[in-house]
Chimera marker file (.cmm) of the C-alpha trace (Angstrom):
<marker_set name="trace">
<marker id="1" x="-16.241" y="86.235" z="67.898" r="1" g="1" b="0" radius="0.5"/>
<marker id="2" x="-19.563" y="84.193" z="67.279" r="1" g="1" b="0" radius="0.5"/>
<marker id="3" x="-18.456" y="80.926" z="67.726" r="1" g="1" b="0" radius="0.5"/>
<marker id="4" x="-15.100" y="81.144" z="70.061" r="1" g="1" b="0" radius="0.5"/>
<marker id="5" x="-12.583" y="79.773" z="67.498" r="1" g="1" b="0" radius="0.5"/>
<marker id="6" x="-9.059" y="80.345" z="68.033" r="1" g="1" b="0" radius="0.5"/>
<marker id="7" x="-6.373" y="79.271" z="65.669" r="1" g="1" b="0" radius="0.5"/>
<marker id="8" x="-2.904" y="78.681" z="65.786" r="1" g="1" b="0" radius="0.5"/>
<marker id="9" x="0.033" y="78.236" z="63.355" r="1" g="1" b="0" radius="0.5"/>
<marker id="10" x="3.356" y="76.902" z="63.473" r="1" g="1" b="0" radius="0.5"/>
<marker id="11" x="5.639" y="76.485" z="60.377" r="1" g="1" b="0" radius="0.5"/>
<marker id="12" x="6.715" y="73.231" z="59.506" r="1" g="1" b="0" radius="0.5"/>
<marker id="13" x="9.576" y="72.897" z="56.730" r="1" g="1" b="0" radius="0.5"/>
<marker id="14" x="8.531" y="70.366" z="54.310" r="1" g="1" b="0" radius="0.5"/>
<marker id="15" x="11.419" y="68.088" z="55.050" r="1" g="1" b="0" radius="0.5"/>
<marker id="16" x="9.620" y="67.507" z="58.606" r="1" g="1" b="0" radius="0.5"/>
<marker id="17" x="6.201" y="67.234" z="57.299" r="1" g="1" b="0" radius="0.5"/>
<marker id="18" x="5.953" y="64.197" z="54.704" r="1" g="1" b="0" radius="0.5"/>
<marker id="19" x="2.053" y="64.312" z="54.896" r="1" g="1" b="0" radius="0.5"/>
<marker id="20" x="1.528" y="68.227" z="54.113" r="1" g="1" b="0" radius="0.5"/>
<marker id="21" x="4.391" y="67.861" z="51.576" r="1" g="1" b="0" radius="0.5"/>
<marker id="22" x="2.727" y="64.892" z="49.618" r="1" g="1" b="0" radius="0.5"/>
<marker id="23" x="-0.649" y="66.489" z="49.932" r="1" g="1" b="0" radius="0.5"/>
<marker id="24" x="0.539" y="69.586" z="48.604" r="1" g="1" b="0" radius="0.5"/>
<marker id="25" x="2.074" y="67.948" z="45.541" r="1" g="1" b="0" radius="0.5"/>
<marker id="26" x="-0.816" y="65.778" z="45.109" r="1" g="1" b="0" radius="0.5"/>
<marker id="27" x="1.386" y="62.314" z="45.748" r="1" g="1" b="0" radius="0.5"/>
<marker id="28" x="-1.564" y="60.579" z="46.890" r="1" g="1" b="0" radius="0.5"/>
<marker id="29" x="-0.142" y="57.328" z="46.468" r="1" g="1" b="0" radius="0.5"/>
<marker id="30" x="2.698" y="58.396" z="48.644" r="1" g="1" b="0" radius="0.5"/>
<marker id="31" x="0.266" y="59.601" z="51.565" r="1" g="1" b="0" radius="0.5"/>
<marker id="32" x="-1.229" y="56.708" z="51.377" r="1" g="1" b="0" radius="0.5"/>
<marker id="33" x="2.095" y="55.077" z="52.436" r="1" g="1" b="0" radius="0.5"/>
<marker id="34" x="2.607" y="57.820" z="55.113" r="1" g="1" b="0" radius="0.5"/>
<marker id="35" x="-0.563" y="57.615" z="56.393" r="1" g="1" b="0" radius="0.5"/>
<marker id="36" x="-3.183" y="54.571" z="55.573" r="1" g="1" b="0" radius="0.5"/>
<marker id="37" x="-5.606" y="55.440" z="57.764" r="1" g="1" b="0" radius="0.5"/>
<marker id="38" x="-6.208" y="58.813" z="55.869" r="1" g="1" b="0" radius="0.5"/>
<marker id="39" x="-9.353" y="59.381" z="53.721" r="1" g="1" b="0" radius="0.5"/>
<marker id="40" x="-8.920" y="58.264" z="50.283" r="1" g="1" b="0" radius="0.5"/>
<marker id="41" x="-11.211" y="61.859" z="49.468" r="1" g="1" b="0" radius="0.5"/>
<marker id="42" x="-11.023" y="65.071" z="51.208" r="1" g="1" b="0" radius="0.5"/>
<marker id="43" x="-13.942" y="66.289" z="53.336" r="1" g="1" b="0" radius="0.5"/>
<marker id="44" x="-16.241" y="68.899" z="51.792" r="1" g="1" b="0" radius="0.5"/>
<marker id="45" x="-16.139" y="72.647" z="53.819" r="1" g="1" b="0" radius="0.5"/>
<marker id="46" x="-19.847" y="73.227" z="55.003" r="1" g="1" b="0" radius="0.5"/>
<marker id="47" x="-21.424" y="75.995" z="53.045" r="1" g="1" b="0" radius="0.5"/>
<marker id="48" x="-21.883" y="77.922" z="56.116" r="1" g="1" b="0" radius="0.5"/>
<marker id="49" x="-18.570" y="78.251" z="57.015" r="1" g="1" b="0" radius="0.5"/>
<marker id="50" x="-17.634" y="79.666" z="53.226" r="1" g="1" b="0" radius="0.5"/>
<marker id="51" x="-20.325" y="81.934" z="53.598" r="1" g="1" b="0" radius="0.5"/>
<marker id="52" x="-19.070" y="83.365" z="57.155" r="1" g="1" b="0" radius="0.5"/>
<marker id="53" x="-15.526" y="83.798" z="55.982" r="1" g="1" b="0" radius="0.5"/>
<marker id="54" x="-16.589" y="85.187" z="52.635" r="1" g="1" b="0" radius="0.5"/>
<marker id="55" x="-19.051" y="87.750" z="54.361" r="1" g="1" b="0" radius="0.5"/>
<marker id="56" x="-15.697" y="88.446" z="56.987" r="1" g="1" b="0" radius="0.5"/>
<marker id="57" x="-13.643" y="89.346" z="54.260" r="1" g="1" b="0" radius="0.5"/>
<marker id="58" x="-10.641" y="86.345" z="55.299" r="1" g="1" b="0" radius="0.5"/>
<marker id="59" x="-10.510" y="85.425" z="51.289" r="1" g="1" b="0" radius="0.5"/>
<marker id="60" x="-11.798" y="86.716" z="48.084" r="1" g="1" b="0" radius="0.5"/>
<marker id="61" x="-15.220" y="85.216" z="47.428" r="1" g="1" b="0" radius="0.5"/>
<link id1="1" id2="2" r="1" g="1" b="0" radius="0.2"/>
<link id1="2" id2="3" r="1" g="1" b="0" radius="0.2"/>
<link id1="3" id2="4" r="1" g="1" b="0" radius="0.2"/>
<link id1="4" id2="5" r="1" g="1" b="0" radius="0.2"/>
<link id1="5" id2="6" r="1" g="1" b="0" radius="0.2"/>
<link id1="6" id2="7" r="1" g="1" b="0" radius="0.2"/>
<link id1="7" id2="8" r="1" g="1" b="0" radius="0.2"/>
<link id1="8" id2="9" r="1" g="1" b="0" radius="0.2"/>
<link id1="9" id2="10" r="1" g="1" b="0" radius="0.2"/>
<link id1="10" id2="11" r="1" g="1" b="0" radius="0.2"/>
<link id1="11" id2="12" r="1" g="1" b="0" radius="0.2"/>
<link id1="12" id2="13" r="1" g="1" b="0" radius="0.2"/>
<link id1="13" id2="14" r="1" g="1" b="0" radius="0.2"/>
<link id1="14" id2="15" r="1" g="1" b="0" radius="0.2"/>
<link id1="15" id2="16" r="1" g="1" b="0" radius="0.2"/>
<link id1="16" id2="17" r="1" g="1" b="0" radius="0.2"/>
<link id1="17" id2="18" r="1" g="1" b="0" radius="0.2"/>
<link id1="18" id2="19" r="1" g="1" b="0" radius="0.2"/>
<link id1="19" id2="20" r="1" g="1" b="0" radius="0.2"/>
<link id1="20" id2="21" r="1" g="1" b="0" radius="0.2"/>
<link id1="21" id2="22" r="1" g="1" b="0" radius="0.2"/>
<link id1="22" id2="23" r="1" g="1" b="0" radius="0.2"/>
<link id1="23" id2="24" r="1" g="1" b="0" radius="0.2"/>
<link id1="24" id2="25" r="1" g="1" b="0" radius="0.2"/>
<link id1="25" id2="26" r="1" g="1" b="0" radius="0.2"/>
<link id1="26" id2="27" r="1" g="1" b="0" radius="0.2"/>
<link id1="27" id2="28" r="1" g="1" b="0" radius="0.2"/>
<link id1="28" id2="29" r="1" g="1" b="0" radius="0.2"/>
<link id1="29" id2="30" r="1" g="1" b="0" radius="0.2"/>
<link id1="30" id2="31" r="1" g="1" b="0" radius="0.2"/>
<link id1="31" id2="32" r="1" g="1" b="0" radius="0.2"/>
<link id1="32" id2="33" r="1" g="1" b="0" radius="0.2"/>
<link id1="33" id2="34" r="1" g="1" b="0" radius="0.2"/>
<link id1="34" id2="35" r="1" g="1" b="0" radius="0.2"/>
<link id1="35" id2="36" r="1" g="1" b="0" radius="0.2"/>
<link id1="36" id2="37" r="1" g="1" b="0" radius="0.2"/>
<link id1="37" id2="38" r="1" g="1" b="0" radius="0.2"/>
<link id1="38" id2="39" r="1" g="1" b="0" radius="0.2"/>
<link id1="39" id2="40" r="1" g="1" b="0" radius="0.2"/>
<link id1="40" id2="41" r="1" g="1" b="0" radius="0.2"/>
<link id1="41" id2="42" r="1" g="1" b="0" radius="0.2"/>
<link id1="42" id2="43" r="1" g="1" b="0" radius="0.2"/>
<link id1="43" id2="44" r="1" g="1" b="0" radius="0.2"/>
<link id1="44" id2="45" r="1" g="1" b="0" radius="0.2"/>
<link id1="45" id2="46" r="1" g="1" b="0" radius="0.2"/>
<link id1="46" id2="47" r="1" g="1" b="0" radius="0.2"/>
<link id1="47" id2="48" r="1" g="1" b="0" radius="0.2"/>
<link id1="48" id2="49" r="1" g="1" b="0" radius="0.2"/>
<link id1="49" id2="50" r="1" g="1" b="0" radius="0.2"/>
<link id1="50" id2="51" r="1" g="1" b="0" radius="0.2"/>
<link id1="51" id2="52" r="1" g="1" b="0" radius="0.2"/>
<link id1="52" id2="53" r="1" g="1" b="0" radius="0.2"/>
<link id1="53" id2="54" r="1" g="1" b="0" radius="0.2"/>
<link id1="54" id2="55" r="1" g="1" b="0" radius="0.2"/>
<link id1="55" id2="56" r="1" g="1" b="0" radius="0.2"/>
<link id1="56" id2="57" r="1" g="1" b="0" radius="0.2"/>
<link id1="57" id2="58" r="1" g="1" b="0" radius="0.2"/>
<link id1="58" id2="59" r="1" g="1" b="0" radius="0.2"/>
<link id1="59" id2="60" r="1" g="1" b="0" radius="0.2"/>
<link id1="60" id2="61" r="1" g="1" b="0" radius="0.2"/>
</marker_set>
């Protein structure tokens, strides 16, 4: 691998995970409350890095 990423997943129901649930139905106001010291706007993915998993195939570009 190029750049020696690893990733790793674990499920979380949604009952456990407020943040990911209120992100995921766009409650900002709500994450917010959860979690003030998150960014009021979500950071932009680096064109390189669409470009490396578009040319690897890992979504549909």
């Amino acid at each position: 691998m190029k750049y020696s990423v690893v990733f790793k997943a674990v499920h979380i129901s949604s009952k456990s995970n407020y943040i990911a649930d209120a992100i995921s139905r766009k409650q900002f106001h709500r994450l917010q409350q959860l979690a003030p010291e998150a960014q009021a706007s979500p950071e932009s993915v680096p064109p390189e890095f669409l470009l490396m998993i578009c040319n690897k195939r890992l979504i549909y570009c």
